[in-house]
C-alpha positions as CSV (number, residue, x, y, z in Angstrom):
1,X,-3.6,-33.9,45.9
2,X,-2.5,-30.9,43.8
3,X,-2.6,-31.1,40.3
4,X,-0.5,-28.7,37.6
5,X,-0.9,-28.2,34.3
6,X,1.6,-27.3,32.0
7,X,1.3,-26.1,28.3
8,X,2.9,-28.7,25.9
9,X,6.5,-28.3,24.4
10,X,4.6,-27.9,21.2
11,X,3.0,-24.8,21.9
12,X,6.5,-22.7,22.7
13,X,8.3,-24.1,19.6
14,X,4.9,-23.1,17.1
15,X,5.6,-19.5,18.3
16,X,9.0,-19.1,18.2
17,X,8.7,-20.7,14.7
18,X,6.6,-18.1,13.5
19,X,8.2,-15.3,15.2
20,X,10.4,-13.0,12.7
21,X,12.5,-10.3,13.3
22,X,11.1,-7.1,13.9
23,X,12.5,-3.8,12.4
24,X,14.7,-1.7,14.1
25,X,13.5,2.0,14.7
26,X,15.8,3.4,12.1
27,X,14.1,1.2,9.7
28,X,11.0,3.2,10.8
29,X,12.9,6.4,9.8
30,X,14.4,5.5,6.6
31,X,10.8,5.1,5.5
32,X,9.7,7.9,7.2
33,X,11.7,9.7,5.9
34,X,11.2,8.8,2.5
35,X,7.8,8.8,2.6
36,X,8.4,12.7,3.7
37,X,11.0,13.1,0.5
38,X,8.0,11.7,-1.8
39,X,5.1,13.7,-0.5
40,X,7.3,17.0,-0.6
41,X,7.8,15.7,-4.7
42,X,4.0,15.5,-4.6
43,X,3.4,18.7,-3.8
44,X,6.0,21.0,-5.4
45,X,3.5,19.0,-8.6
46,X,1.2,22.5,-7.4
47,X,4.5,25.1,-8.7
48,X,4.3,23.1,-12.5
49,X,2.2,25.9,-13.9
50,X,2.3,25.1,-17.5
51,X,1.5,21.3,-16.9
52,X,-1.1,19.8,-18.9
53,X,-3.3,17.2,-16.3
54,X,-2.0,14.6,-18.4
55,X,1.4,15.2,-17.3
56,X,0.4,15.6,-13.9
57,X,-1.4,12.4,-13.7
58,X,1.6,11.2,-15.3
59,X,3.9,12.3,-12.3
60,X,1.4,11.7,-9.6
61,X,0.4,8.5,-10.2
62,X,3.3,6.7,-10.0
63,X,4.4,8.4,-7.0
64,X,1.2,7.6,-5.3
65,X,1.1,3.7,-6.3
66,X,5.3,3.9,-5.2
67,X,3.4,5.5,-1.3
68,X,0.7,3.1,-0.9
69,X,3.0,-0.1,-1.5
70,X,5.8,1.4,0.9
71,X,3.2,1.8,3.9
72,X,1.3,-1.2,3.3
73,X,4.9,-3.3,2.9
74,X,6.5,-1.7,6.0
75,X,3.8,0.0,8.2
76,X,0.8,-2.8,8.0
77,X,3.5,-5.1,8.2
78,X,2.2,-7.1,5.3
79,X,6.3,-7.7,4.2
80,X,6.9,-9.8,7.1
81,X,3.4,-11.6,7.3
82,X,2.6,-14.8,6.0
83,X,2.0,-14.6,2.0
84,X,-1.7,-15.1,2.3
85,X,-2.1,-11.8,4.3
86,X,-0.3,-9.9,0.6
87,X,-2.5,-12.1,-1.5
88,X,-5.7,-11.2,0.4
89,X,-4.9,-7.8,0.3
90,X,-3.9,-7.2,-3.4
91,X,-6.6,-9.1,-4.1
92,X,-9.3,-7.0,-2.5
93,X,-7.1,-3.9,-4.3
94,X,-7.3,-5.5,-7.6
95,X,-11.6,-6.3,-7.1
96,X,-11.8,-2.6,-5.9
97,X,-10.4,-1.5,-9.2
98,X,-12.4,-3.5,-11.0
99,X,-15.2,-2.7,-10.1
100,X,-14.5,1.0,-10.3
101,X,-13.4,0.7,-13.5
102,X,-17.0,-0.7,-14.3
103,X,-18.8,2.1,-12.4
104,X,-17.1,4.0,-14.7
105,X,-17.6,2.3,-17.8
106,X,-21.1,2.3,-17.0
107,X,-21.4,5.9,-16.6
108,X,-19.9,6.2,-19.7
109,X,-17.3,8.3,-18.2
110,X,-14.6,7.0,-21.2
111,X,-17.0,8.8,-23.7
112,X,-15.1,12.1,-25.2
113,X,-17.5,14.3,-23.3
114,X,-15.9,13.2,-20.3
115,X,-12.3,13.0,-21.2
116,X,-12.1,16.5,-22.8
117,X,-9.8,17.7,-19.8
118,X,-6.7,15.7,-21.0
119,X,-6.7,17.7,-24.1
């Protein structure tokens, strides 16, 4: 008397139903290289001699918030995850901020003592 055991149907469809197409490799490079193109805009920021910080933080800034959604889209694969996975995760960024905005508000970093370096 022998006696086999099969996994139901059920199983193989659920993972072929959440199964998405990967990206290819030159996908990979295109944001690579991109990444590579935006960090090299970064950096020639250190030639600007005459900028004020202001306009530094003005370049910088959005370059670095352009970076950190680019790898967390592509490289932590959050763009091809399920929706909860994003909504988690910008969730947890938008707390972090939060609560580092208090930190600083209780610090009373936004006094002018502190904020002399834009001028």
């Amino acid at each position: 008397m022998t006696t086999t055991t099969e996994a139901p149907a059920t199983e193989a469809n659920e993972s072929s139903d959440h199964a998405h197409e990967h990206p290819s490799d030159l996908l990979y490079v295109k944001v690579a290289l991109f990444l590579a193109v935006l960090t090299a805009l970064e950096v020639s920021t250190y030639f600007l001699n005459d900028a004020s910080t202001t306009v530094l933080v003005l370049i910088l800034f959005p370059m670095m918030i352009i970076k950190f959604v680019t790898v967390i889209m592509y490289f932590m694969h959050l763009k091809y995850d399920n929706p909860l996975f994003k909504r988690v995760f910008i969730f947890g960024l938008g707390l972090a901020t939060v609560v580092f905005l208090i930190t600083l508000t209780a610090f009373d970093f936004w006094s002018s003592e502190y904020l002399r370096f834009l001028r």
